[in-house]
Backbone as CSV, one residue per row, in Angstrom:
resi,resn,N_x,N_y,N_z,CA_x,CA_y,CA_z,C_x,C_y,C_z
1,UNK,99.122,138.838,90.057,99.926,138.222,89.023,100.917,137.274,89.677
2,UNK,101.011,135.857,89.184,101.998,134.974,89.662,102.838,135.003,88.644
3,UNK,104.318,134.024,89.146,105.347,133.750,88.308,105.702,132.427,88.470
4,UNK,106.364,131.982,87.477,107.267,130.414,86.942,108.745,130.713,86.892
5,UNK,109.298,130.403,87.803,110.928,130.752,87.695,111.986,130.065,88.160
6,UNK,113.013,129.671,87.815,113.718,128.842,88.279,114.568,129.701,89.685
7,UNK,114.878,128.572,90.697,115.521,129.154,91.941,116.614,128.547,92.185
8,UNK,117.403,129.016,92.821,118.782,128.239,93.053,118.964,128.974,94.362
9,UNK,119.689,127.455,95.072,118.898,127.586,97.174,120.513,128.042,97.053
10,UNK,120.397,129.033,97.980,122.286,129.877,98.580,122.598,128.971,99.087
11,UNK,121.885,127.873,99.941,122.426,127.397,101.187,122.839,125.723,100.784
12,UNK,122.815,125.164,99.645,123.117,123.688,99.005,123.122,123.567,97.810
13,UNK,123.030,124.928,96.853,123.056,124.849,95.230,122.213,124.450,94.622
14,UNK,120.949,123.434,95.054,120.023,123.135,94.112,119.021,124.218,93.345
15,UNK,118.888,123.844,91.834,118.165,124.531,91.244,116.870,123.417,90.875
16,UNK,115.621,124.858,91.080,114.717,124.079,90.683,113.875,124.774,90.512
17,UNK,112.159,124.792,90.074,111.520,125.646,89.817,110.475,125.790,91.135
18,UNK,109.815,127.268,90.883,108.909,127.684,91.980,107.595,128.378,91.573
19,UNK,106.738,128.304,91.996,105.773,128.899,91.680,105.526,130.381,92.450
20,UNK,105.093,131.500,92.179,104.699,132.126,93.355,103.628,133.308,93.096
21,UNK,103.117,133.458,94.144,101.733,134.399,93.522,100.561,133.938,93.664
22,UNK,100.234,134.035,92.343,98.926,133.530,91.738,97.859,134.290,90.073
23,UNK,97.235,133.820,90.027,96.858,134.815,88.752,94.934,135.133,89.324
24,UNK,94.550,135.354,87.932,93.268,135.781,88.334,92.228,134.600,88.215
25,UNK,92.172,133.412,88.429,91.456,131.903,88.602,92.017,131.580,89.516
26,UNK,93.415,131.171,90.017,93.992,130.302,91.087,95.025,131.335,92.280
27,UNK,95.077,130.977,93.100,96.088,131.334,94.284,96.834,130.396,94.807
28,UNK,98.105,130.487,94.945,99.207,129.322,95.328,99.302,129.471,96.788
29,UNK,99.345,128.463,97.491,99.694,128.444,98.813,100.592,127.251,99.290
30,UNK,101.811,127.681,99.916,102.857,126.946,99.943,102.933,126.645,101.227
31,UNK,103.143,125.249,102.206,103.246,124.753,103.191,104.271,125.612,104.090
32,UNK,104.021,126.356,104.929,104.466,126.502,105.743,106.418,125.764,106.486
33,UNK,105.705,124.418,106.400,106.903,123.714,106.492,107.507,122.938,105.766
34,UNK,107.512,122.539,104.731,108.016,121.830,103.810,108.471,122.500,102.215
35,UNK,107.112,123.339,102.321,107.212,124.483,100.914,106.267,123.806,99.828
36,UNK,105.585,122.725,99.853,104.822,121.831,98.925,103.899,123.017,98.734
37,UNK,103.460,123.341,97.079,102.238,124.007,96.648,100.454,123.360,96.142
38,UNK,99.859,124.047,97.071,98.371,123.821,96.712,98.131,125.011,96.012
39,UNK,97.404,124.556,95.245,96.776,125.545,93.788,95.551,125.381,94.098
40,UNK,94.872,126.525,94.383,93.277,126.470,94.587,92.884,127.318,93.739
41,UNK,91.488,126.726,92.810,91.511,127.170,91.596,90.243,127.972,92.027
42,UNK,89.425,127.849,93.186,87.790,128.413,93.397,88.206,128.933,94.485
43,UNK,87.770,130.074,95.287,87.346,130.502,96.919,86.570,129.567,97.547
44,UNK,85.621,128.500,96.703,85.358,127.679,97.457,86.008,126.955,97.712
45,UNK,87.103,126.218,97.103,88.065,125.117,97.140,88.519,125.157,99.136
46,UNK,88.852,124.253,99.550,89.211,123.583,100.715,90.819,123.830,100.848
47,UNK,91.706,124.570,101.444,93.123,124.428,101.710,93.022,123.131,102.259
48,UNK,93.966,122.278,102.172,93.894,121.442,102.891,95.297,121.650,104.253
49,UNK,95.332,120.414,104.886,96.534,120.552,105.867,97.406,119.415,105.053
50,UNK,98.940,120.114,104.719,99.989,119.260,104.217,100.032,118.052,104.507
51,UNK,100.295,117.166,104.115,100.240,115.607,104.548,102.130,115.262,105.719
52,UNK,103.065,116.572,105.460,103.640,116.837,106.121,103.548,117.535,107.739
53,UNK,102.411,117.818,108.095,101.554,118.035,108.939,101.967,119.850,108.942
54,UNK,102.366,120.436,108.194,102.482,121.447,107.908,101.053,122.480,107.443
55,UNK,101.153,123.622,107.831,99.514,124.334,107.139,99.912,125.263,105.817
56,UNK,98.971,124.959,104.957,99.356,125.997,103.323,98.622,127.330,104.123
57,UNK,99.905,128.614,103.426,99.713,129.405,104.018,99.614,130.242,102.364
58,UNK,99.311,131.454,102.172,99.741,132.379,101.121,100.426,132.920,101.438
59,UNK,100.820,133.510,102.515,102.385,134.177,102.365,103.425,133.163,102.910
60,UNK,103.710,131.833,102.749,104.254,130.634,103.172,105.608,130.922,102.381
61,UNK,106.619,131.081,102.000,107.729,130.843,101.489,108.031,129.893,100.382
62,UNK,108.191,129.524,99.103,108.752,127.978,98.463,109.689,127.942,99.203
63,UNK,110.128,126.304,99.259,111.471,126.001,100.015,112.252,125.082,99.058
64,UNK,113.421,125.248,99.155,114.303,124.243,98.452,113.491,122.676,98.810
65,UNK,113.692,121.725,97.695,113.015,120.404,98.175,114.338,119.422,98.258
66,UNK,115.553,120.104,98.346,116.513,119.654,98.919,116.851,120.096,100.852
67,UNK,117.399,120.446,100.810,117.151,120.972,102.411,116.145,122.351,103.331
68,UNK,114.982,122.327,102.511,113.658,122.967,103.205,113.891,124.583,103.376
69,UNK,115.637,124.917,102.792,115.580,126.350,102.945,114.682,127.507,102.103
70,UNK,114.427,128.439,102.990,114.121,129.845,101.834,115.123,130.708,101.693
71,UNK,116.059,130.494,101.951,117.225,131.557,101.456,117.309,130.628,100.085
72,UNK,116.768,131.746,98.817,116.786,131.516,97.110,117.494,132.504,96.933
73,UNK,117.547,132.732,95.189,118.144,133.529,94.590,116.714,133.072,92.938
74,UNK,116.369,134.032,92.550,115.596,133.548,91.122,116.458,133.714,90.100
75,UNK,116.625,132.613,88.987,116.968,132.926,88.013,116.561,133.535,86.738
76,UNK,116.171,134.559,86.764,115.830,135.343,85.925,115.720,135.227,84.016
77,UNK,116.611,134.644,84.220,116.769,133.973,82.495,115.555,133.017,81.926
78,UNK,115.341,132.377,83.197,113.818,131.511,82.995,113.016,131.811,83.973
79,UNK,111.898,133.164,83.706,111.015,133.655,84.498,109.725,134.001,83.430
80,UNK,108.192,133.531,84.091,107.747,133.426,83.023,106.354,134.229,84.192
81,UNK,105.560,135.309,83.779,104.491,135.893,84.506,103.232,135.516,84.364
82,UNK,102.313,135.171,84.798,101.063,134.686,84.750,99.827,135.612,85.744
83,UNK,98.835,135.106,84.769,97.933,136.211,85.557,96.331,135.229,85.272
């Protein structure tokens, strides 16, 4: 089961949304270094390599797309579950 939730970074205040998980068609995999998400919708589908030269990982972290941190906080008020 994945989720839709808004995040707000400890470390510069930006809020923004994140994906994380996955459901039962797609799996999210988030760059390693940047935090950019690939959605692969088949087992056949191709990860690709980030155009940040970063690798999508599944246990990869989202990162703020203000300063690249993973220290979040979720906001809970807008959290939405998917499967």
């Amino acid at each position: 089961m994945g989720c839709i939730s808004e995040a707000i970074c400890k470390d510069c205040g930006t809020r923004y949304p994140i994906r994380m998980g996955g459901g039962f068609v797609a799996d999210d995999f988030h760059c390693d270094k940047c935090g950019n998400l690939q959605v692969v919708v088949s087992k056949k589908d191709f990860v690709s390599k980030c155009e940040c030269g970063g690798n999508y990982k599944k246990d990869a972290p989202p990162r703020c797309p203000n300063c690249r941190s993973t220290n979040f906080e979720h906001d809970f008020s807008k959290f939405i579950l998917y499967d």
